[in-house]
N, CA, C and O atoms as CSV, one atom per row, in Angstrom:
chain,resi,resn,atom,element,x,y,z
A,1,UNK,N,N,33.292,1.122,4.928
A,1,UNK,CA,C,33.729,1.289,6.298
A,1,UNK,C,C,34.575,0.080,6.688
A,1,UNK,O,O,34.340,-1.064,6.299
A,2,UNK,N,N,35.450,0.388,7.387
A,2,UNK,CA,C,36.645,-0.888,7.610
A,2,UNK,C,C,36.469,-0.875,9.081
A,2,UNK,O,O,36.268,0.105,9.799
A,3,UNK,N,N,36.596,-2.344,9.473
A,3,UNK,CA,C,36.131,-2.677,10.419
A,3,UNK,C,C,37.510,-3.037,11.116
A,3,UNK,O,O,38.448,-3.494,10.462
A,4,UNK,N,N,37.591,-2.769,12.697
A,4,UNK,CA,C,39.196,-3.385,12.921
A,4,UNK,C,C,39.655,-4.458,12.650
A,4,UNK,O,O,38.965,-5.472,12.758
A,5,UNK,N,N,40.723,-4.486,12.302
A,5,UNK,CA,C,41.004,-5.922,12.092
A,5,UNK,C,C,41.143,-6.489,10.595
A,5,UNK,O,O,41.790,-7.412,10.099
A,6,UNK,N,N,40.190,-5.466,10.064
A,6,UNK,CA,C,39.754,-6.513,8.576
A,6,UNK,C,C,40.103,-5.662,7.671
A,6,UNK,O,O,40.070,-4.461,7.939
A,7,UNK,N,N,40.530,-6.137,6.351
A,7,UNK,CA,C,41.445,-5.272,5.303
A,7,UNK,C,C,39.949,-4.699,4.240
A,7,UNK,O,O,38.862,-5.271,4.321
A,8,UNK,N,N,40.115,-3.913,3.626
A,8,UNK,CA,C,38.873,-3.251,2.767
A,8,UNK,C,C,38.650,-4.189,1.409
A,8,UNK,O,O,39.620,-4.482,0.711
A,9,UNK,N,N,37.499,-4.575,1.130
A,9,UNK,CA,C,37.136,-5.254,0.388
A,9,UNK,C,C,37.142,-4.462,-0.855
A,9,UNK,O,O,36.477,-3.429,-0.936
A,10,UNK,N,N,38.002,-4.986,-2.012
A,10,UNK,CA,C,37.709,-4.138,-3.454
A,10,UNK,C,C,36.869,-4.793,-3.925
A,10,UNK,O,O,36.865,-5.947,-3.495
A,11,UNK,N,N,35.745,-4.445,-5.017
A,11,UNK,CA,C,34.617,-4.485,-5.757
A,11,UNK,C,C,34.738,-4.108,-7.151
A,11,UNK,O,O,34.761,-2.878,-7.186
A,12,UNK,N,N,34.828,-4.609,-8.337
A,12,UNK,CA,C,34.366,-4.513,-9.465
A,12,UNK,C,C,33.810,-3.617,-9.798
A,12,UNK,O,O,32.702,-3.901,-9.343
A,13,UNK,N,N,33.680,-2.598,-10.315
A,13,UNK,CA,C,32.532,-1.462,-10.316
A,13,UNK,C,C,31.362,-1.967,-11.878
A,13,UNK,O,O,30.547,-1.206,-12.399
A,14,UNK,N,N,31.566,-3.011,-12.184
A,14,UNK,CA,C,30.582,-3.761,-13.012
A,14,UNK,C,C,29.605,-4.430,-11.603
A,14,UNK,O,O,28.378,-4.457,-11.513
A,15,UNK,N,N,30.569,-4.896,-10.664
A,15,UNK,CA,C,29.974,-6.166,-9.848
A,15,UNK,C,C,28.849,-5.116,-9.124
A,15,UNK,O,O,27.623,-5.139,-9.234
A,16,UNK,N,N,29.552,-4.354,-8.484
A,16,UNK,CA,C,29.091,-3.234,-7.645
A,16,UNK,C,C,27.512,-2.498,-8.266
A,16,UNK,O,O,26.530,-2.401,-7.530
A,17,UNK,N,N,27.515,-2.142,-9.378
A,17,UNK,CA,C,26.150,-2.247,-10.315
A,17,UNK,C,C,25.749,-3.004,-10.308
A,17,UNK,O,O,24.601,-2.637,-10.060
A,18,UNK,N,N,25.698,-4.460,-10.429
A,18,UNK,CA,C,24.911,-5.341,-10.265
A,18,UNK,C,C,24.334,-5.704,-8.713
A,18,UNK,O,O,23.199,-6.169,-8.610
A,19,UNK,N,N,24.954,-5.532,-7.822
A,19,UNK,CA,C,24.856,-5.511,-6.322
A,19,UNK,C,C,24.017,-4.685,-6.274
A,19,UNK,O,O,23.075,-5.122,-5.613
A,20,UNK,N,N,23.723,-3.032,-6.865
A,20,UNK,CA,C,22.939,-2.056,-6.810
A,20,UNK,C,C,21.408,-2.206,-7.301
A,20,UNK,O,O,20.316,-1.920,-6.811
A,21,UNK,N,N,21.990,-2.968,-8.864
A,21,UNK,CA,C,20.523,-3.336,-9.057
A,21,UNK,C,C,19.840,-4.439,-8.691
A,21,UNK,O,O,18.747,-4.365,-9.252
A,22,UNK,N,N,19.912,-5.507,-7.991
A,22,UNK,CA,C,19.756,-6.397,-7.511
A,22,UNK,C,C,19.133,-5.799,-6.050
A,22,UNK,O,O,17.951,-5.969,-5.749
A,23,UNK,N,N,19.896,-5.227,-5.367
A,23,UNK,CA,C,19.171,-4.671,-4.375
A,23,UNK,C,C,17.602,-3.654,-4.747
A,23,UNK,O,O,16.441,-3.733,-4.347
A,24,UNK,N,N,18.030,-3.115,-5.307
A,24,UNK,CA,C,17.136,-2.364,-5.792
A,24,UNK,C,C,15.356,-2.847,-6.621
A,24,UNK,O,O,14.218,-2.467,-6.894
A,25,UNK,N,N,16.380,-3.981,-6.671
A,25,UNK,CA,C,15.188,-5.076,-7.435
A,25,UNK,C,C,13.910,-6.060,-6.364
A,25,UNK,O,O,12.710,-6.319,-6.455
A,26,UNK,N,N,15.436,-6.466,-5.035
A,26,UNK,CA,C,14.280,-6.663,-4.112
A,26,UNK,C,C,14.111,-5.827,-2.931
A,26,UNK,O,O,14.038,-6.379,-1.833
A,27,UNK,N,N,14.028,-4.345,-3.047
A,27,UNK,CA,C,13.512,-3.661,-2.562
A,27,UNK,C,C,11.803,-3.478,-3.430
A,27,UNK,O,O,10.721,-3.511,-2.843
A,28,UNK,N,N,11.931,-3.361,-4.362
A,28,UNK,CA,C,10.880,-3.373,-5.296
A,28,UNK,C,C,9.625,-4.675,-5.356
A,28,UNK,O,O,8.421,-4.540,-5.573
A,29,UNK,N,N,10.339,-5.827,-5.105
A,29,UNK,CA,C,9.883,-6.918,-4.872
A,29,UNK,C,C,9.008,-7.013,-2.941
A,29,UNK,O,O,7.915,-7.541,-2.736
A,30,UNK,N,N,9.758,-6.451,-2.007
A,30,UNK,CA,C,9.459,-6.493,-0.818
A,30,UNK,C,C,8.465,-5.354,-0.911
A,30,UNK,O,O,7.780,-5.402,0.111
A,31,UNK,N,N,8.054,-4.272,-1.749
A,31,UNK,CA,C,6.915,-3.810,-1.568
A,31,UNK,C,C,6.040,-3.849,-2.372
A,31,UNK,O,O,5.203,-2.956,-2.248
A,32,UNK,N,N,5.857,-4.733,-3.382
A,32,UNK,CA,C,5.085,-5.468,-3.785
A,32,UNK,C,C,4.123,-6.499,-3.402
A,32,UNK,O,O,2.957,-6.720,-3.728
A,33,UNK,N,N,5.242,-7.258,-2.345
A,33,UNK,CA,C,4.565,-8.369,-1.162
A,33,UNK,C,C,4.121,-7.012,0.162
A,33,UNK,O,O,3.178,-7.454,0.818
A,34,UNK,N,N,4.354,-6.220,0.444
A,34,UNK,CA,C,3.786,-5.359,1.353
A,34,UNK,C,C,2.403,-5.186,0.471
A,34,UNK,O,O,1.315,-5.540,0.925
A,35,UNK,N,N,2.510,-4.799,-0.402
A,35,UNK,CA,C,1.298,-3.777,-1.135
A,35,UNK,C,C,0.652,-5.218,-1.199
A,35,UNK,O,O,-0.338,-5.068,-0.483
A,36,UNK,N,N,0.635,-6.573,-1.655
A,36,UNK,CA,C,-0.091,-7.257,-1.798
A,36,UNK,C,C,-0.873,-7.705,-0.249
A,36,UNK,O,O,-2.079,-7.903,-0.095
A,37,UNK,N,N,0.014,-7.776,0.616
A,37,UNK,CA,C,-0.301,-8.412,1.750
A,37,UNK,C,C,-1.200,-6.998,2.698
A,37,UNK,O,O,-1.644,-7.210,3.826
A,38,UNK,N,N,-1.316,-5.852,2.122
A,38,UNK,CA,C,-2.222,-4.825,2.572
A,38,UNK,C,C,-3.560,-5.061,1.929
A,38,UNK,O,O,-4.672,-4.867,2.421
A,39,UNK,N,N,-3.256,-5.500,0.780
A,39,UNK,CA,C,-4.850,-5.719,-0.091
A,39,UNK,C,C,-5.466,-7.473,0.783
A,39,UNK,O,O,-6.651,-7.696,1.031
A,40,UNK,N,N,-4.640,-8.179,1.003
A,40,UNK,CA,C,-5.459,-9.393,1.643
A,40,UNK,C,C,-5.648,-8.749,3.265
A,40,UNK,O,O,-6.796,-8.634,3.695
A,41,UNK,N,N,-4.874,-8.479,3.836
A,41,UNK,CA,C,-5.721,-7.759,5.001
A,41,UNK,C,C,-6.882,-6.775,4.837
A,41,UNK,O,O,-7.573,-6.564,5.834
A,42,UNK,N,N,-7.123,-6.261,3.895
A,42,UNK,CA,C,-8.548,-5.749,3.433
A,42,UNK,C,C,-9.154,-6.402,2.855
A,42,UNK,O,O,-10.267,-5.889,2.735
A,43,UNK,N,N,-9.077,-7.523,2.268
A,43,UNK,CA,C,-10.330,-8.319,1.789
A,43,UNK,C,C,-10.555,-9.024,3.252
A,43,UNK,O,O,-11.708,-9.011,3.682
A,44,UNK,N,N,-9.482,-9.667,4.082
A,44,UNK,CA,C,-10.229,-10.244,5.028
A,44,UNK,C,C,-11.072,-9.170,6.093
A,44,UNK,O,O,-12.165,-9.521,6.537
A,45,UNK,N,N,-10.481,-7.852,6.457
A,45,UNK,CA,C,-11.674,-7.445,6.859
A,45,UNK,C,C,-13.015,-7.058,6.332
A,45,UNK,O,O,-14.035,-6.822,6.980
A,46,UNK,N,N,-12.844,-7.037,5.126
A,46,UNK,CA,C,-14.466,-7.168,4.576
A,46,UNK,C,C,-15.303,-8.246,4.859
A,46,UNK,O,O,-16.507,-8.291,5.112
A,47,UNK,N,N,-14.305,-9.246,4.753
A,47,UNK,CA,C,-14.970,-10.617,4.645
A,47,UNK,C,C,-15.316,-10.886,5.915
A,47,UNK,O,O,-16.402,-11.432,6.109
A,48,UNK,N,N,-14.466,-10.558,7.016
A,48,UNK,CA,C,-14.876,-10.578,8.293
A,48,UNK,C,C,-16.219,-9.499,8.849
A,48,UNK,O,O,-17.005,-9.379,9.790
A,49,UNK,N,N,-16.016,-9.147,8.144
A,49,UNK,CA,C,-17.320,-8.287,8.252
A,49,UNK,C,C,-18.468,-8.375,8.081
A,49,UNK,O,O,-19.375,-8.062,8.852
A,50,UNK,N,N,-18.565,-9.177,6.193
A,50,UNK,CA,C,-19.619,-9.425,5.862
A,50,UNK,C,C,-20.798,-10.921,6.837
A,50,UNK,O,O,-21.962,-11.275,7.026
A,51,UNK,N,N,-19.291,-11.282,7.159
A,51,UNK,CA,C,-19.562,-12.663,8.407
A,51,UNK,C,C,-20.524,-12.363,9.147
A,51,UNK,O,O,-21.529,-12.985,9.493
A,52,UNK,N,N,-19.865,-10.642,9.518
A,52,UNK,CA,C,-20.227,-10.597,10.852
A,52,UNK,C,C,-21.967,-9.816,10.703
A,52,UNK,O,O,-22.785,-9.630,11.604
A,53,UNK,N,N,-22.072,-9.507,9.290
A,53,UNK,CA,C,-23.661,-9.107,9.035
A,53,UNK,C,C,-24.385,-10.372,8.936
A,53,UNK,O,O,-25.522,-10.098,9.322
A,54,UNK,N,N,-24.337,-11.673,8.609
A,54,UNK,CA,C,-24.454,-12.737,8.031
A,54,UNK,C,C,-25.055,-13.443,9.900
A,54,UNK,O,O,-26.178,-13.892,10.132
A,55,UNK,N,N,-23.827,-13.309,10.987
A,55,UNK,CA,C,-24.426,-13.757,11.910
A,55,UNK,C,C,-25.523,-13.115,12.359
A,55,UNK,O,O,-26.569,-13.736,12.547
A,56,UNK,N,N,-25.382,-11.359,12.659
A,56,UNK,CA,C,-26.854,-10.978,12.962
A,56,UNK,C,C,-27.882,-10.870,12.576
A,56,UNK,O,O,-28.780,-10.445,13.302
A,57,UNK,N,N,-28.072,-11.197,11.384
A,57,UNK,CA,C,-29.228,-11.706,10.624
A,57,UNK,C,C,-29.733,-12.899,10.776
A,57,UNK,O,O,-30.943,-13.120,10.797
A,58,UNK,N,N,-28.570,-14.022,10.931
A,58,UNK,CA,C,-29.274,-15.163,11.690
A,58,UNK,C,C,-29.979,-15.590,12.871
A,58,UNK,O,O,-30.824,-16.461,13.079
A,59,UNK,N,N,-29.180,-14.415,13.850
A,59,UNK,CA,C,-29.941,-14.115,15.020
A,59,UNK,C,C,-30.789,-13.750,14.975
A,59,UNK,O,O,-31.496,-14.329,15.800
A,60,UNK,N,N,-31.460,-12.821,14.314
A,60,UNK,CA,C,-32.490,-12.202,14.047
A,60,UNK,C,C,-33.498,-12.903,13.591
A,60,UNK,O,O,-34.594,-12.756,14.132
A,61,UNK,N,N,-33.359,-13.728,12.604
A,61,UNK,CA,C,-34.177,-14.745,11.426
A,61,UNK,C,C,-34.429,-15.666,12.803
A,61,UNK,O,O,-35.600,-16.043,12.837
A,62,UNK,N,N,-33.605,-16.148,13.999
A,62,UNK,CA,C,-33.601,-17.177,14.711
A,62,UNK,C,C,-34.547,-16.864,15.807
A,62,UNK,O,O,-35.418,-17.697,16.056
A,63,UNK,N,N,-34.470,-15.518,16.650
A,63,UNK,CA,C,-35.310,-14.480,17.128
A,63,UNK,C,C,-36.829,-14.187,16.751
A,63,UNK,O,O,-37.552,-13.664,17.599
A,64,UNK,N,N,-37.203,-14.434,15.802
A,64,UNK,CA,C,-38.324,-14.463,14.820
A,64,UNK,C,C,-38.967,-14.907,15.419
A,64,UNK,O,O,-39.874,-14.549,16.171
A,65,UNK,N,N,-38.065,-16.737,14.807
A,65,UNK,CA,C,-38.716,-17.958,14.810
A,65,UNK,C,C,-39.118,-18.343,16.040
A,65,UNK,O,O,-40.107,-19.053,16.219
A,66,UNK,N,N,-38.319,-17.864,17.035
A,66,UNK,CA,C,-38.899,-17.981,18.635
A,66,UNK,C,C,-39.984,-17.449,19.340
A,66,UNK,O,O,-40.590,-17.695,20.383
A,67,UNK,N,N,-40.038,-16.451,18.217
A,67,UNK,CA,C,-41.347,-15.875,18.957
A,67,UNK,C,C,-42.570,-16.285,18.265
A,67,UNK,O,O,-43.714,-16.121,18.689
A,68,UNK,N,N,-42.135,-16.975,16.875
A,68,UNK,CA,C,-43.753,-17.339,16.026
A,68,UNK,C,C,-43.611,-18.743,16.999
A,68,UNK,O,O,-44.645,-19.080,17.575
A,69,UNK,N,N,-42.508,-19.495,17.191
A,69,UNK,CA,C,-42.619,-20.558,18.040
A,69,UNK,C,C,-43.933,-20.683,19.447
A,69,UNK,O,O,-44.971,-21.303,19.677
A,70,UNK,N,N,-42.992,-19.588,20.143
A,70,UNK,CA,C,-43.833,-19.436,21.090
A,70,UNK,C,C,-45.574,-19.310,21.306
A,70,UNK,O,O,-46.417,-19.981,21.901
A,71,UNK,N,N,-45.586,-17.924,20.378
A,71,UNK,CA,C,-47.125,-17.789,19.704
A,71,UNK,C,C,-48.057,-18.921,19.079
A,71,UNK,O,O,-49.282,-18.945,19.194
A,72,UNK,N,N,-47.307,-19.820,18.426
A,72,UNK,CA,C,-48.105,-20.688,18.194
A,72,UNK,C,C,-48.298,-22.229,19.398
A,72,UNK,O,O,-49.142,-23.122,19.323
A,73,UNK,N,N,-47.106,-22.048,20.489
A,73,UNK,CA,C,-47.635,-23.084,21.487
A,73,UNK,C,C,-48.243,-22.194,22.554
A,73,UNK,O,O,-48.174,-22.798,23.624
A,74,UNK,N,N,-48.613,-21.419,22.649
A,74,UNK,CA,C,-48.759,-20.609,23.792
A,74,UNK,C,C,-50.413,-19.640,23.031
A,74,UNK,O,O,-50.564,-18.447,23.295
A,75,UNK,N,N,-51.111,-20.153,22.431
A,75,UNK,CA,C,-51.867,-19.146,21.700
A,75,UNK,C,C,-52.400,-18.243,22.284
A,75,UNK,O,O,-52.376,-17.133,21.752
A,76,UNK,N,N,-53.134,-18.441,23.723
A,76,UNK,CA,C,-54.205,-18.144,24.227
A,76,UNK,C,C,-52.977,-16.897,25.190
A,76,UNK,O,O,-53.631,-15.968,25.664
A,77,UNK,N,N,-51.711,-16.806,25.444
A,77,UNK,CA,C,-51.387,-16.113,25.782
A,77,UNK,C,C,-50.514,-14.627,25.016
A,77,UNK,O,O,-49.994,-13.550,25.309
A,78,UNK,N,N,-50.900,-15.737,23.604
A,78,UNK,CA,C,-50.659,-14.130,22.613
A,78,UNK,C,C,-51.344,-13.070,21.921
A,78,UNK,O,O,-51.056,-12.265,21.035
A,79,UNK,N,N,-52.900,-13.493,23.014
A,79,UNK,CA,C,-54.118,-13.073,22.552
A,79,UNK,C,C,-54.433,-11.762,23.514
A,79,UNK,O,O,-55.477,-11.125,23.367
């Protein structure tokens, strides 16, 4: 496409193949880094996940301990 003003660029039709495959190469390359960068956004939501089982269990384990806490300063009122 010629743009006003500007005279048409000739191309090599060796060069022009190489321009093709080159493009073509980092098209191939840019979804490679897509496809990779889809697999680390799924490990981090696992991982964010597994976090997030990891805290309510601590709560829980922590929850416990508050109440054997309690029970044991408080005896006569866990009777």
């Amino acid at each position: 496409m010629e743009r006003k003003g500007e005279a048409p660029v000739f191309v090599k039709v060796e060069d022009y193949k190489d321009v093709i495959d080159i493009i073509e190469l980092l098209r191939s390359k840019i979804n490679e880094a897509k496809e990779t960068l889809g697999n680390l956004k799924e490990m981090k939501n696992q991982e964010d996940s597994e976090l997030e089982r990891w805290n309510a269990t601590l709560h829980e384990i922590e929850r416990k301990i508050d109440n054997i806490d309690k029970t044991l300063l408080d005896p006569q009122g866990a009777w």
